[in-house]
FIMI-65784 format. One record per residue (C-alpha): residue in three letters; x, y, z; residue number from 1. Coordinates in Angstrom, 1 decimal. Layout:
BEGIN
["ala", [X, Y, Z], NUM]
...
// end
This chain:
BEGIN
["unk", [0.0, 0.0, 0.0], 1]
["unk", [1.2, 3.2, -0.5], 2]
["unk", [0.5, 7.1, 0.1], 3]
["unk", [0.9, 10.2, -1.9], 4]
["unk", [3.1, 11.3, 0.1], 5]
["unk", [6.5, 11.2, 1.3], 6]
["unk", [6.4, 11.8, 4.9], 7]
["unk", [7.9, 9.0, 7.4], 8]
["unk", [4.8, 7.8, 9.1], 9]
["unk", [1.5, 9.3, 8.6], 10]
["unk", [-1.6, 8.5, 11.0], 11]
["unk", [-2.5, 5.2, 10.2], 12]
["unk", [0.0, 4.6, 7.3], 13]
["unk", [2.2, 1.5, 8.5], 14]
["unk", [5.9, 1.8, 7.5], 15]
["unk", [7.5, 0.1, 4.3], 16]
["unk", [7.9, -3.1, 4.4], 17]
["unk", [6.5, -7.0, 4.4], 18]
["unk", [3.7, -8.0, 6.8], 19]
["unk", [2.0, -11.3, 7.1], 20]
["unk", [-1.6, -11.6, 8.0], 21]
["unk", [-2.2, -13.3, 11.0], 22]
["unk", [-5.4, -15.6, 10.4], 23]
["unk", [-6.4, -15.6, 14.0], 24]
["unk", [-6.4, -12.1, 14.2], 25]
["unk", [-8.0, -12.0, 10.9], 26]
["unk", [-12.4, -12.2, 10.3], 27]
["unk", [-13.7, -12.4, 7.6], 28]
["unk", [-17.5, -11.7, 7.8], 29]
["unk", [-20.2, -11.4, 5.1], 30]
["unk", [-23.8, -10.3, 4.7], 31]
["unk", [-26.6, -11.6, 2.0], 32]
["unk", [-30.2, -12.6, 1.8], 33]
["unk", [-32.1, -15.7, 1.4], 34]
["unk", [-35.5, -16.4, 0.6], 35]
["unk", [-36.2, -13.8, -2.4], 36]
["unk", [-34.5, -11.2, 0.0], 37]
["unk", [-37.1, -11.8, 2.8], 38]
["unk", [-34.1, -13.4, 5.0], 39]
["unk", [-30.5, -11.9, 6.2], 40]
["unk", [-27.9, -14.4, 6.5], 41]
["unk", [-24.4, -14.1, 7.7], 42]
["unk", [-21.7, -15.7, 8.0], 43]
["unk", [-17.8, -16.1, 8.0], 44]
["unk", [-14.9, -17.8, 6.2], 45]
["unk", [-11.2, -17.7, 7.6], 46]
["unk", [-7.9, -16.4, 5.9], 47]
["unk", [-5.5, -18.8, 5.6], 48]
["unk", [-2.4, -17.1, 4.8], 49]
["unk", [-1.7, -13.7, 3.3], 50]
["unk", [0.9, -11.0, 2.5], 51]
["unk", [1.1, -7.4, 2.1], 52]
["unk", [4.9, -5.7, 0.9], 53]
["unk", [4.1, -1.8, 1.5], 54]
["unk", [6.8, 0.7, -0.6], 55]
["unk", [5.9, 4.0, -0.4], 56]
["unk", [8.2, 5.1, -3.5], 57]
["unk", [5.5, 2.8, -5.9], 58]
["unk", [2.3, 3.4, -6.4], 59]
["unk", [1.7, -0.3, -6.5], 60]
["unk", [0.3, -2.7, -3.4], 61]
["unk", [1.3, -6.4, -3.2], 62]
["unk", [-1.3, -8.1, -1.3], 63]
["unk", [-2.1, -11.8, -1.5], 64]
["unk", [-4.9, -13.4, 0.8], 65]
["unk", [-6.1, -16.8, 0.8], 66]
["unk", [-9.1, -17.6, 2.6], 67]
["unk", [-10.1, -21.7, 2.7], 68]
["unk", [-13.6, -22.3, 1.1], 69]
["unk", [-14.6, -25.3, 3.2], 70]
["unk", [-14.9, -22.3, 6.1], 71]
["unk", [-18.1, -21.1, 4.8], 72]
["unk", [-19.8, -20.8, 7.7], 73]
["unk", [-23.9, -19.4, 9.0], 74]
["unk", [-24.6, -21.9, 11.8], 75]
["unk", [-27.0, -24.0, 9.0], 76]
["unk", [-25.4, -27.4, 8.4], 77]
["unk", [-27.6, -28.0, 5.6], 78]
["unk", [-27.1, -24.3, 3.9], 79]
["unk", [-23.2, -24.7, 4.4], 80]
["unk", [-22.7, -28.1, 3.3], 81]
["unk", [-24.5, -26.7, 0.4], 82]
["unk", [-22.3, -23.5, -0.6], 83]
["unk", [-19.5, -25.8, 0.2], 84]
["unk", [-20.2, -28.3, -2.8], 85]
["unk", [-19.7, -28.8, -6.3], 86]
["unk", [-23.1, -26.6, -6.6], 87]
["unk", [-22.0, -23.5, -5.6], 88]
["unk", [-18.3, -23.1, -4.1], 89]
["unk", [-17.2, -26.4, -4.6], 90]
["unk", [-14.5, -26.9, -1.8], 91]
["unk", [-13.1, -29.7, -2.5], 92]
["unk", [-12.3, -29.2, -6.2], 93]
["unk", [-11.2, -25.6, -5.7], 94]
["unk", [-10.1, -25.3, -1.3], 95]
["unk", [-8.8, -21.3, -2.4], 96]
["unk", [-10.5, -18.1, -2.7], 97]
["unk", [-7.7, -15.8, -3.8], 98]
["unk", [-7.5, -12.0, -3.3], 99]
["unk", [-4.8, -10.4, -5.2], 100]
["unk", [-3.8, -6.3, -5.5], 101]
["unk", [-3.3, -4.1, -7.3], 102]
["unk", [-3.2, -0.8, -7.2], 103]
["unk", [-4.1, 1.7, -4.0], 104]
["unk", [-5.9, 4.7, -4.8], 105]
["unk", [-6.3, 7.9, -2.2], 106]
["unk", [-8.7, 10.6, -2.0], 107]
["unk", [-9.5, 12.8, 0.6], 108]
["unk", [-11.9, 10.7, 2.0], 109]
["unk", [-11.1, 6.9, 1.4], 110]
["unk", [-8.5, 4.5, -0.1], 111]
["unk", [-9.5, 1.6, -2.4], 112]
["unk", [-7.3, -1.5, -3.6], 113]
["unk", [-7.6, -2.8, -6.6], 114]
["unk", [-7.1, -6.4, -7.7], 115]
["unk", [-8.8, -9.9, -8.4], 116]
["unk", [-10.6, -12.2, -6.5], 117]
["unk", [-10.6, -15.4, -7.8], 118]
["unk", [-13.4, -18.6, -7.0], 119]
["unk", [-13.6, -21.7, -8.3], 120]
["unk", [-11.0, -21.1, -10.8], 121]
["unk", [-12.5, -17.5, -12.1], 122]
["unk", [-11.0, -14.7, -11.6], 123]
["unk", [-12.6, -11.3, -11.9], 124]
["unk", [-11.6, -7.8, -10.6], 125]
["unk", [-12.5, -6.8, -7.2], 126]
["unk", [-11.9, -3.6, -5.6], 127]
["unk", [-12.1, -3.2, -1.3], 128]
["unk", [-13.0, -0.4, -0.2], 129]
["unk", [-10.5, 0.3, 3.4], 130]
["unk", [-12.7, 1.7, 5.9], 131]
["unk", [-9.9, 2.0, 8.3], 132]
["unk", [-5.9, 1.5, 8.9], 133]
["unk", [-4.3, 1.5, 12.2], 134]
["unk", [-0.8, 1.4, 12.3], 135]
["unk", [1.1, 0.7, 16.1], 136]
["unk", [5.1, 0.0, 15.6], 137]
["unk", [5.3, -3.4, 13.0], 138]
["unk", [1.6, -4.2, 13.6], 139]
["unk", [-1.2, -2.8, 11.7], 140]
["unk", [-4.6, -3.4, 11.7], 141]
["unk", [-6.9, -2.8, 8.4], 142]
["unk", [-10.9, -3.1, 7.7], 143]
["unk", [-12.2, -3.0, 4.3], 144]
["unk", [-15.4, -3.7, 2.9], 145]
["unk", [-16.3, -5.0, -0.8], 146]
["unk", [-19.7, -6.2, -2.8], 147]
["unk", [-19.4, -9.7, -4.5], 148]
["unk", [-21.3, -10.7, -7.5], 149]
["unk", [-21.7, -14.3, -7.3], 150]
["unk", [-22.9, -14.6, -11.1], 151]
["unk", [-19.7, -12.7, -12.2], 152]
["unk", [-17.9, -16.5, -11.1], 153]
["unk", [-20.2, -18.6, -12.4], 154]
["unk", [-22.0, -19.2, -9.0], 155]
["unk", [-25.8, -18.9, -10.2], 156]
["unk", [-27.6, -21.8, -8.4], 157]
["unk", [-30.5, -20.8, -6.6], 158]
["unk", [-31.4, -17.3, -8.6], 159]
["unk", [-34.0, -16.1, -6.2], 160]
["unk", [-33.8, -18.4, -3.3], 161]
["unk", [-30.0, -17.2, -2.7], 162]
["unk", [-28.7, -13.2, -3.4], 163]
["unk", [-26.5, -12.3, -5.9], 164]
["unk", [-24.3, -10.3, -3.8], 165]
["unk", [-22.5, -10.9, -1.1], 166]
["unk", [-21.2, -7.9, 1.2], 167]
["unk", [-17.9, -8.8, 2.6], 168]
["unk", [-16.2, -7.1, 5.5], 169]
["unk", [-12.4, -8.1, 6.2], 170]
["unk", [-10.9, -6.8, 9.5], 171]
["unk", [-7.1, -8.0, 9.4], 172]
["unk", [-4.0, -7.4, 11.1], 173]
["unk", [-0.9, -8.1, 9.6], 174]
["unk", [3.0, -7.6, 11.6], 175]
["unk", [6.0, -6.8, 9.7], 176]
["unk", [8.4, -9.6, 8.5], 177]
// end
């Protein structure tokens, strides 16, 4: 991730370098409906592993972060075991979903990143939106939201019974390597 500008450590900027996300540190939550949109249903999925190298002199991010798709998780057995299969996710043919960026743009206001998601062997671009970054010596802490369009990876079981989208909301924290 980078800034615009060249001062040593802005507030919530962390310092150049390489950081590794720390999965237990790291939720991944998601919102969606059910039931023609009558129903809310959330859930989780766990990061696996995941890198960030910051370098303030590029205007480039590397970010990599795995998350394991047999972690789908809402508390329904049935509705899990479900996403999880060759239907919709299809866990055991394709464990990964990828996140790779890309570019980080700053305004005023917010700071997006850039890259692709990839599920069940598509890959598309995504763009997460960073709600917040807190930097404390080689820890920092990021949350960053994004929309997911199951149909854009193929995912279209259950039109109308399941949403399209998927609103995602990573809260990480990665130390420096």
């Amino acid at each position: 991730m980078t800034t615009s500008s060249t001062t040593p450590q802005q507030a919530g900027v962390p310092t150049a370098g390489r950081y590794r996300l720390d999965p237990a540190r790291s939720p991944v939550t998601f919102r969606t409906r059910h039931l023609f949109g009558l129903g809310a249903v959330t859930g989780t999925m766990a990061i696996t592993r995941g890198e960030i190298t910051i370098d303030p002199a590029v205007p480039q991010a590397t970010v990599t972060a795995v998350l394991s798709a047999a972690t789908f998780h809402t508390g329904s057995r049935a509705r899990d075991r479900d996403i999880r299969s060759a239907k919709f996710l299809d866990a055991g043919q394709y464990p990964d979903i990828t996140f790779r960026a890309g570019t980080l743009t700053q305004s005023a206001d917010h700071r997006t990143l850039a890259g692709e998601l990839t599920v069940r062997g598509v890959t598309r671009p995504a763009t997460l939106t960073i709600d917040s970054l807190q930097a404390s010596g080689t820890n920092f802490r990021a949350r960053a939201s994004a929309r997911i369009d199951r149909y854009a990876f193929g995912l279209t079981a259950a039109k109308g019974m399941a949403a399209r989208h998927l609103d995602i909301q990573l809260d990480v924290t990665a130390t420096q390597t």
